[in-house]
KEZATI-306003 format. One record per residue (C-alpha): residue number from 1; x, y, z; residue in one letter. Coordinates in nm, 3 decimals. Layout:
<NUM; <X; Y; Z>; 'A'>
...
END
This chain:
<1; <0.789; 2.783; 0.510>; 'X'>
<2; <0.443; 2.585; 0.484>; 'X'>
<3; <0.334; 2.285; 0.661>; 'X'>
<4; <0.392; 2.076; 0.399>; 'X'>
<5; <0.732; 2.193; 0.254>; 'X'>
<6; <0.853; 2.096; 0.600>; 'X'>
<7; <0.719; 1.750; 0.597>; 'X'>
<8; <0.871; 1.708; 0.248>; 'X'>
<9; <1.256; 1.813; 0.384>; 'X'>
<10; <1.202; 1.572; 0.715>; 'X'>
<11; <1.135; 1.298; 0.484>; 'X'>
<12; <1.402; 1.380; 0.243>; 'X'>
<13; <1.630; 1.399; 0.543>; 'X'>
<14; <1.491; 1.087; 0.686>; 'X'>
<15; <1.593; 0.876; 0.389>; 'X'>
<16; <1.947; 1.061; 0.362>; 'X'>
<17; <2.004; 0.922; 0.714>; 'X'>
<18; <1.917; 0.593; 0.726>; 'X'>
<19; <2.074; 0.554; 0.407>; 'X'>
<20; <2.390; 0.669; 0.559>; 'X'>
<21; <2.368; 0.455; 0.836>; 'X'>
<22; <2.280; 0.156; 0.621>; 'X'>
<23; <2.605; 0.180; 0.385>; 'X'>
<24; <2.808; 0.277; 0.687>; 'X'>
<25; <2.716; -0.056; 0.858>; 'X'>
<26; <2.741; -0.277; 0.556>; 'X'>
<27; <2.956; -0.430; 0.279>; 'X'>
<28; <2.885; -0.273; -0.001>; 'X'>
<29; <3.095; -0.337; -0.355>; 'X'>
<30; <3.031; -0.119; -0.587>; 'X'>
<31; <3.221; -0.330; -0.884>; 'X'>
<32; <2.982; -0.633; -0.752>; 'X'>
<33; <2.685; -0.446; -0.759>; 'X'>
<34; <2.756; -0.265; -1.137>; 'X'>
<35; <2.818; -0.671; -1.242>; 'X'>
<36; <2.453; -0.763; -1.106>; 'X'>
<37; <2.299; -0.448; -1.295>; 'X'>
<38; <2.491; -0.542; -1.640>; 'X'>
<39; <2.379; -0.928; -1.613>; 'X'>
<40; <2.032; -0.800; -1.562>; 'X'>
<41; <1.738; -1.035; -1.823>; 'X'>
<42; <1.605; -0.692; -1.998>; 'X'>
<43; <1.321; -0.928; -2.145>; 'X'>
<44; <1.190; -1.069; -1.754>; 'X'>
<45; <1.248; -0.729; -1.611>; 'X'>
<46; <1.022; -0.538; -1.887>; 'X'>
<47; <0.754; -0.803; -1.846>; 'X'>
<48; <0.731; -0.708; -1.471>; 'X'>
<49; <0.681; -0.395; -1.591>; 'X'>
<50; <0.314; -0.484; -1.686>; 'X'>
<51; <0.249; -0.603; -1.323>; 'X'>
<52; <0.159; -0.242; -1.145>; 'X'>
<53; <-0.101; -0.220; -1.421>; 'X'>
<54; <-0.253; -0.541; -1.381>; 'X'>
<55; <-0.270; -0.477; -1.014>; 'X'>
<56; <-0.406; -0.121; -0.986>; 'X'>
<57; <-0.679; -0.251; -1.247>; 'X'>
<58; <-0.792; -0.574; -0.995>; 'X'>
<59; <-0.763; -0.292; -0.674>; 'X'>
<60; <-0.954; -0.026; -0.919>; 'X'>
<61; <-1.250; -0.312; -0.992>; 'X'>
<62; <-1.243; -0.397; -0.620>; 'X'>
<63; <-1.318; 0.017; -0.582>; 'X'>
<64; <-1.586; -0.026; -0.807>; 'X'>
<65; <-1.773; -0.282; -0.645>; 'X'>
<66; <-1.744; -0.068; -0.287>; 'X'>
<67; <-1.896; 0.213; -0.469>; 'X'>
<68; <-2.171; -0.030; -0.610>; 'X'>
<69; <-2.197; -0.172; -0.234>; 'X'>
<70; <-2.301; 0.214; -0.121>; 'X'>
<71; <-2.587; 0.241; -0.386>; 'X'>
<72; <-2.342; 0.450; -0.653>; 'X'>
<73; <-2.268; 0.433; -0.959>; 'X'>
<74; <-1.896; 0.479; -1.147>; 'X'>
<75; <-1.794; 0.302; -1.461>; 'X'>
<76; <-1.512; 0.022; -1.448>; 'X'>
<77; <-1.301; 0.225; -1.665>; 'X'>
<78; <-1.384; 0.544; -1.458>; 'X'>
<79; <-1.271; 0.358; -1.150>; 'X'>
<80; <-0.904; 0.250; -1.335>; 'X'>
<81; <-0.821; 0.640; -1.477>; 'X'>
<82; <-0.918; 0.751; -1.127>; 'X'>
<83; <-0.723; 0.517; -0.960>; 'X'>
<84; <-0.394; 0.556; -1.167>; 'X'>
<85; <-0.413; 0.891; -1.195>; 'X'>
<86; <-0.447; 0.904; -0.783>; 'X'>
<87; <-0.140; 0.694; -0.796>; 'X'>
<88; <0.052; 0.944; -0.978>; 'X'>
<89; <-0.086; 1.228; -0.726>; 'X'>
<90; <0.026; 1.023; -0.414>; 'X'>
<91; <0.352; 0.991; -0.540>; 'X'>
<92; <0.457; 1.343; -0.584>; 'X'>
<93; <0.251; 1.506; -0.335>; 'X'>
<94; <0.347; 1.505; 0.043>; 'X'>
<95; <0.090; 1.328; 0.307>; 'X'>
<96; <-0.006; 1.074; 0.037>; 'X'>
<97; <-0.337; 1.303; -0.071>; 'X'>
<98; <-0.333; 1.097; -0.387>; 'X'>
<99; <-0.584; 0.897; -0.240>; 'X'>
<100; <-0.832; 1.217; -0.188>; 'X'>
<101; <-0.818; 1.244; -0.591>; 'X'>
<102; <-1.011; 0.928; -0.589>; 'X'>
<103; <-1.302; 1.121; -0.352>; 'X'>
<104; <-1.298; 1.410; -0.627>; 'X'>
<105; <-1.319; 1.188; -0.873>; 'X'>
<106; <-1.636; 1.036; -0.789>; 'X'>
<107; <-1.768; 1.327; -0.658>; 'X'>
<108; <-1.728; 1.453; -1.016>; 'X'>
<109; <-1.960; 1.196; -1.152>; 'X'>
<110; <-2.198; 1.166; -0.885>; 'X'>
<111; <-2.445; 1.380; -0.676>; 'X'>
<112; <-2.280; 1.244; -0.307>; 'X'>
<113; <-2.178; 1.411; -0.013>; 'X'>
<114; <-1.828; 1.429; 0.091>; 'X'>
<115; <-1.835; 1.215; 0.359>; 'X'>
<116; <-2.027; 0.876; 0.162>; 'X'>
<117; <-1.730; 0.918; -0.084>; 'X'>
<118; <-1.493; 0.932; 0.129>; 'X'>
<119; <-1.630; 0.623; 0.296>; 'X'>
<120; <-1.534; 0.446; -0.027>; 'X'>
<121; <-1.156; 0.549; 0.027>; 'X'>
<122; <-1.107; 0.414; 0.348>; 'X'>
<123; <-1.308; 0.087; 0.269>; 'X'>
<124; <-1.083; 0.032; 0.005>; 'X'>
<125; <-0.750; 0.112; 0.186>; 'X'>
<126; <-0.853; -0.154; 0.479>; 'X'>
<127; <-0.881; -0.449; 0.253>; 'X'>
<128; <-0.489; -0.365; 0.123>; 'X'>
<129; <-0.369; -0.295; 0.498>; 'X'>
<130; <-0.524; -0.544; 0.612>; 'X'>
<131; <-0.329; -0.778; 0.347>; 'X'>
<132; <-0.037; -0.615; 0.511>; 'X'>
<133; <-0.088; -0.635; 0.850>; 'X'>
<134; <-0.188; -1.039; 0.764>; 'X'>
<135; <0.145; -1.126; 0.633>; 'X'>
<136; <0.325; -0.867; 0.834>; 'X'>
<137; <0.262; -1.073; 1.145>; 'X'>
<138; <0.301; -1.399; 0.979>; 'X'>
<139; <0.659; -1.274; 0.914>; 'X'>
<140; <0.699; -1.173; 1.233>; 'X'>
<141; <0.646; -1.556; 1.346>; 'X'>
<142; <0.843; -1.667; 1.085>; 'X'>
<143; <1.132; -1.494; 1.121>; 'X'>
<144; <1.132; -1.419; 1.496>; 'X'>
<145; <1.264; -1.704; 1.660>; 'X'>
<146; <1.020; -1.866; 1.897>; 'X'>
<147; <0.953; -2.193; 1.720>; 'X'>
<148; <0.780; -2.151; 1.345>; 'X'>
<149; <0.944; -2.285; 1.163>; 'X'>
<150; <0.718; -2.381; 0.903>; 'X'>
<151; <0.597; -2.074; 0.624>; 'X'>
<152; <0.254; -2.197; 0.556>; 'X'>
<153; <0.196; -2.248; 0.960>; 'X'>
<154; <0.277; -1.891; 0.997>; 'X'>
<155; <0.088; -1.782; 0.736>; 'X'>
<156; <-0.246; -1.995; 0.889>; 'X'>
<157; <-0.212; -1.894; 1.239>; 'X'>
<158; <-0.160; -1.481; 1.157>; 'X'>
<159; <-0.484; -1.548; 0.943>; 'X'>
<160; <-0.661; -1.687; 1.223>; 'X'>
<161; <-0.577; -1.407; 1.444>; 'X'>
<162; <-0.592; -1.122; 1.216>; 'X'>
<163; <-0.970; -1.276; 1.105>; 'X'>
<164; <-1.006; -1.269; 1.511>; 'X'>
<165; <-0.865; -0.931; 1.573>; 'X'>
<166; <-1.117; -0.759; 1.275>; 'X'>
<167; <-1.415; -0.964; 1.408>; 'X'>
<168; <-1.328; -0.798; 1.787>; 'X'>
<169; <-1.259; -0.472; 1.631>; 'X'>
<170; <-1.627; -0.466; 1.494>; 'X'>
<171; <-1.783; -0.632; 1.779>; 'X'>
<172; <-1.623; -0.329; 1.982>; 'X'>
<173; <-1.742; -0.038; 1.789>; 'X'>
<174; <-2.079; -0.193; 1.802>; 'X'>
<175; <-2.050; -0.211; 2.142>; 'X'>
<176; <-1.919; 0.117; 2.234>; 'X'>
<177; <-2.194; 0.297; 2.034>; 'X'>
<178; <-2.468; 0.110; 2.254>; 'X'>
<179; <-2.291; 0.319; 2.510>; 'X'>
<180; <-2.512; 0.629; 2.527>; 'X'>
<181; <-2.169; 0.817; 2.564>; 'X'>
<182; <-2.057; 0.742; 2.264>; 'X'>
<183; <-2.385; 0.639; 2.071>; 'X'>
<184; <-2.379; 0.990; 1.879>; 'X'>
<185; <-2.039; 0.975; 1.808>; 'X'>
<186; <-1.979; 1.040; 1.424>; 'X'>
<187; <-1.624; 0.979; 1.410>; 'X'>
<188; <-1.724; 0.607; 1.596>; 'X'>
<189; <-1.992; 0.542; 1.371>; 'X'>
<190; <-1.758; 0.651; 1.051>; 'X'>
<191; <-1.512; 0.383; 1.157>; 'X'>
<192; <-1.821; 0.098; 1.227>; 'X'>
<193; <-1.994; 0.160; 0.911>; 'X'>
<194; <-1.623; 0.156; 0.724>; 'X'>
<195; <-1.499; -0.185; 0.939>; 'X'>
<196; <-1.829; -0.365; 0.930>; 'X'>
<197; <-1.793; -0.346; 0.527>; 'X'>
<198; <-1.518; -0.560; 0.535>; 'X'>
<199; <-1.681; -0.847; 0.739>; 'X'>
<200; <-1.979; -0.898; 0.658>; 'X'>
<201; <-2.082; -1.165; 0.360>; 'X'>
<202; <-2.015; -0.912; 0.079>; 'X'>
<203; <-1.654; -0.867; 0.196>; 'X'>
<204; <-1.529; -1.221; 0.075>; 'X'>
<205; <-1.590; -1.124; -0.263>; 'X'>
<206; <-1.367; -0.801; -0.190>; 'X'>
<207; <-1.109; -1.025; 0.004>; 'X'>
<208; <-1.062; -1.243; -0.305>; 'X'>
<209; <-0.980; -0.984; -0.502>; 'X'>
<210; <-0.746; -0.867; -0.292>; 'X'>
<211; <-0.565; -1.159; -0.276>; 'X'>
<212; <-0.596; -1.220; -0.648>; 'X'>
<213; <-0.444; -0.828; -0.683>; 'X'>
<214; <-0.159; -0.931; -0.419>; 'X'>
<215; <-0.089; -1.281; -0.626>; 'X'>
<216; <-0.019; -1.039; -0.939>; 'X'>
<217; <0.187; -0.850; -0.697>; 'X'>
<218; <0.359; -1.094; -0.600>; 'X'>
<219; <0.411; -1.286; -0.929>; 'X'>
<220; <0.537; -0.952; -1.086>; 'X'>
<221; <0.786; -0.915; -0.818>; 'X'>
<222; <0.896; -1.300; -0.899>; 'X'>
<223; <0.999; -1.185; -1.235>; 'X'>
<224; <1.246; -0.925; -1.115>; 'X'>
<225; <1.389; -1.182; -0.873>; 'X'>
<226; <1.469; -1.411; -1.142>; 'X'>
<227; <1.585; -1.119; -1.359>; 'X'>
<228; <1.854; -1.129; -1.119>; 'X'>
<229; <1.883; -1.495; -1.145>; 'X'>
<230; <1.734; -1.506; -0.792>; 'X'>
<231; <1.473; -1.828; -0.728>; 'X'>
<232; <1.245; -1.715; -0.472>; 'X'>
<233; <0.956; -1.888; -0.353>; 'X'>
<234; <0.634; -1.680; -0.363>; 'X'>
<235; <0.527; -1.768; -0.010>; 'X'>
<236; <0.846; -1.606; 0.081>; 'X'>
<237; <0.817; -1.294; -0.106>; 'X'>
<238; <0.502; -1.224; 0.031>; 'X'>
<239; <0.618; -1.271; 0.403>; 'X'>
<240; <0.912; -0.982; 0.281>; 'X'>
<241; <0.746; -0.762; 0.040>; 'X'>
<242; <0.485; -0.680; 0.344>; 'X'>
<243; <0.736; -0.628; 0.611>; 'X'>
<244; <0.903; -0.368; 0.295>; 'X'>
<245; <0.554; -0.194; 0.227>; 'X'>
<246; <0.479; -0.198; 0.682>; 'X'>
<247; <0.817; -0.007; 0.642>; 'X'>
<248; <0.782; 0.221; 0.370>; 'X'>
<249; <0.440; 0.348; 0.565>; 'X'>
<250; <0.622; 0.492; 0.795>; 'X'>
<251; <0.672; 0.853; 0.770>; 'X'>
<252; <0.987; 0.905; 0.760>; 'X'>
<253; <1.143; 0.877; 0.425>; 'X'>
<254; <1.105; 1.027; 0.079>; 'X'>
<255; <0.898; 0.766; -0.079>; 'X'>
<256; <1.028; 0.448; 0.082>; 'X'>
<257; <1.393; 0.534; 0.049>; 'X'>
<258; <1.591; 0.405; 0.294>; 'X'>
<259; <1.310; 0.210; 0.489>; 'X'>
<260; <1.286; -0.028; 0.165>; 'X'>
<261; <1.668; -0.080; 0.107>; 'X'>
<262; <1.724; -0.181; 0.487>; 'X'>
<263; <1.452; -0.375; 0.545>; 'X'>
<264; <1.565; -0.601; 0.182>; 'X'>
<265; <1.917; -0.607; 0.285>; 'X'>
<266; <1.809; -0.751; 0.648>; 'X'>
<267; <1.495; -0.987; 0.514>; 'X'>
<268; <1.668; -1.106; 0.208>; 'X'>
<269; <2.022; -1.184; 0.413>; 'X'>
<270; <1.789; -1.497; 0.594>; 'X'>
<271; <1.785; -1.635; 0.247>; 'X'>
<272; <2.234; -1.550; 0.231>; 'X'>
<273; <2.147; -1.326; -0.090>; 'X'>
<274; <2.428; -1.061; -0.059>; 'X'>
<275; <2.354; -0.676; 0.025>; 'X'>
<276; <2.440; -0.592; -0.346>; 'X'>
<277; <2.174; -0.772; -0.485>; 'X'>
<278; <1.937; -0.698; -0.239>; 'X'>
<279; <2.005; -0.300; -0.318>; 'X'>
<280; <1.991; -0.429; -0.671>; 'X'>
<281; <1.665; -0.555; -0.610>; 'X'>
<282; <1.530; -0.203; -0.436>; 'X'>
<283; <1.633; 0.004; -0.719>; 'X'>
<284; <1.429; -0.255; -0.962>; 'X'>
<285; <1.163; -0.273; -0.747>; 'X'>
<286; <1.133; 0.095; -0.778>; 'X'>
<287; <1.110; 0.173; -1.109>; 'X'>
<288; <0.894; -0.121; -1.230>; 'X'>
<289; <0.628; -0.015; -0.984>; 'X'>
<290; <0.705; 0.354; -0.876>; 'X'>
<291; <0.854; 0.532; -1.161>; 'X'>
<292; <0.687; 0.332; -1.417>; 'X'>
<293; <0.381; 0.290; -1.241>; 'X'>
<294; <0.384; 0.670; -1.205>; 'X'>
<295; <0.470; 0.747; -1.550>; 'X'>
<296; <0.120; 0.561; -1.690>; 'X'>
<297; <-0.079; 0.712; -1.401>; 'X'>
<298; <0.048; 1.075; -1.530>; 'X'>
<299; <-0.097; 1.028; -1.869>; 'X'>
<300; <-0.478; 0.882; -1.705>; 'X'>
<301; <-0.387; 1.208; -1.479>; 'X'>
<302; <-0.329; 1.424; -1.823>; 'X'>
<303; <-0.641; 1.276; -1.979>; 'X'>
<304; <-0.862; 1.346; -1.650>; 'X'>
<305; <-0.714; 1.658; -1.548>; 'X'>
<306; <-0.776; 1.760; -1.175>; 'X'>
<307; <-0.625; 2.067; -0.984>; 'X'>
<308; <-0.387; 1.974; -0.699>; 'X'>
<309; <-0.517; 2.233; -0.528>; 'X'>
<310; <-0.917; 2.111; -0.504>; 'X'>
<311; <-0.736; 1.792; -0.364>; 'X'>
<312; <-0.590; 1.979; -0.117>; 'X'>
<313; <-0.894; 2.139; -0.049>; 'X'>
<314; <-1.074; 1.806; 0.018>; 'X'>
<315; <-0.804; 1.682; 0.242>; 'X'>
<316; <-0.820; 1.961; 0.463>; 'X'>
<317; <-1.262; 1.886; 0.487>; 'X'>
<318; <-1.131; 1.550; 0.594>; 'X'>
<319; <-0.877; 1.705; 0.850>; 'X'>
<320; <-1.130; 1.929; 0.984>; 'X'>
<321; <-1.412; 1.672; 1.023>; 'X'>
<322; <-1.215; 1.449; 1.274>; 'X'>
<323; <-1.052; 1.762; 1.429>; 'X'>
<324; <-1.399; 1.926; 1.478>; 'X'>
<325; <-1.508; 1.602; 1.566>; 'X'>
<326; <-1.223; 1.497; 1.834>; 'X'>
<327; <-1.226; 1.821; 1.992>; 'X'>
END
């Protein structure tokens, strides 16, 4: 049994469990939860169905404008089809490689060396988990119970000290490559040269659209809250939706199974919305952004074909070069 056949039962497993643990501990009726699903607006739930490509077209333009930033060339509409189809890729491959299609991608269309492309990827990814990690900890003052009470407080003062914590990050790379221990160090240097692009002057531009890709997020999310005749203030979704998609990280469920549903039924229950809309909610969430999302990114994937097997071939360069590197 490979590798990755093994990672694909743990995860499977994974989401079994805590799915089993989270309808043993909970109130769950089934004739409430089919009465939610019937009074479902069709017409507000299908137009959040445009949302995951308005967002994955904002992120792909951001992409563009990193590869511009490293002296490349890709066309905008290169950078979309790449980035859907990747989409597509990371959802039905194990370890997330859909994100190495990207690399191939470009490498297709350009004369560049692995390791400038991949550069790209993970300049990219720290701009969304950085979003994340923002309004992951402003949730965590929110809704931990030391004082903040106030959304928009939270919100300011996890800003502050996520702005802080990237500035020290970069100061400290800098700082440990003046150490002639580490001066030579390529992994070290990877990480600089891939943290510095998100601070320095050029980065704003990227960090607006982020946040304008994360509003659309957001705003499409809003829609299949009041589908469900659920008013939800969009400050508030954003402090949930980040703890959801911390959770869903995690590698320990099949795509997000069981790591989404608990943490909705535990966030949303602050704001007394019961457990069967909150699964409700999940299963929406899902297929407006997952299974539909992955549905459009298979036909940019059809279109651009790629082998699954040269992406696995360029995730195992990038396993090797911090292996080789580490050791």
């Amino acid at each position: 049994m490979s590798k990755s056949t093994k990672n694909l039962i743990f995860k499977i497993s994974g989401s079994i469990f805590i799915l089993f643990l989270l309808f043993r501990f909970i109130d769950f009726d089934k004739s409430s939860f089919i009465t939610i699903l019937s009074k479902l607006d069709l017409p507000l739930f299908f137009f959040s169905l445009t949302g995951v490509i308005v967002v994955l077209a904002i992120k792909s333009f951001r992409w563009h404008l990193i590869i511009r930033q490293q002296g490349l060339q890709y066309p905008v509409g290169k950078s979309f089809g790449a980035y859907m189809a990747s989409f597509t890729i990371g959802l039905i491959t194990p370890g997330r490689i859909g994100e190495i299609a990207r690399l191939y991608y470009l490498r297709q269309d350009n004369d560049i060396e692995f390791l400038p492309a991949f550069r790209t990827i993970v300049i990219d990814r720290i701009f969304d988990l950085g979003m994340l990690v923002l309004l992951g900890f402003a949730a965590l003052l929110f809704y931990a119970s030391i004082g903040i009470t106030n959304l928009y407080l939270a919100i300011g003062l996890a800003t502050i000290a996520f702005i802080t914590g990237l500035m020290f990050m970069n100061w400290l790379l800098q700082w440990l490559m003046r150490i002639k221990r580490f001066a030579n160090n390529q992994i070290i240097q990877f990480i600089y040269s891939c943290v510095s692009q998100a601070v320095n002057l050029q980065s704003l531009k990227l960090w607006l659209i982020t946040i304008m890709a994360y509003l659309a997020y957001y705003g499409a999310i809003t829609l299949i809250f009041l589908s469900l005749d659920i008013h939800m203030p969009l400050a508030d979704i954003a402090l949930i939706l980040s703890v959801v998609g911390l959770a869903t990280i995690l590698p320990i469920s099949f795509a997000g199974f069981g790591t989404r549903e608990m943490s909705l039924v535990f966030l949303l229950s602050y704001y007394s919305i019961s457990t069967e809309i909150a699964i409700s909610f999940s299963l929406l969430q899902f297929t407006a952004f997952f299974l539909w999302g992955g549905l459009i990114g298979l036909i940019f994937w059809l279109l651009m074909p790629i082998s699954l097997q040269i992406i696995r071939k360029d995730s195992l360069l990038i396993t090797g070069f911090f292996k080789k590197k580490i050791n």
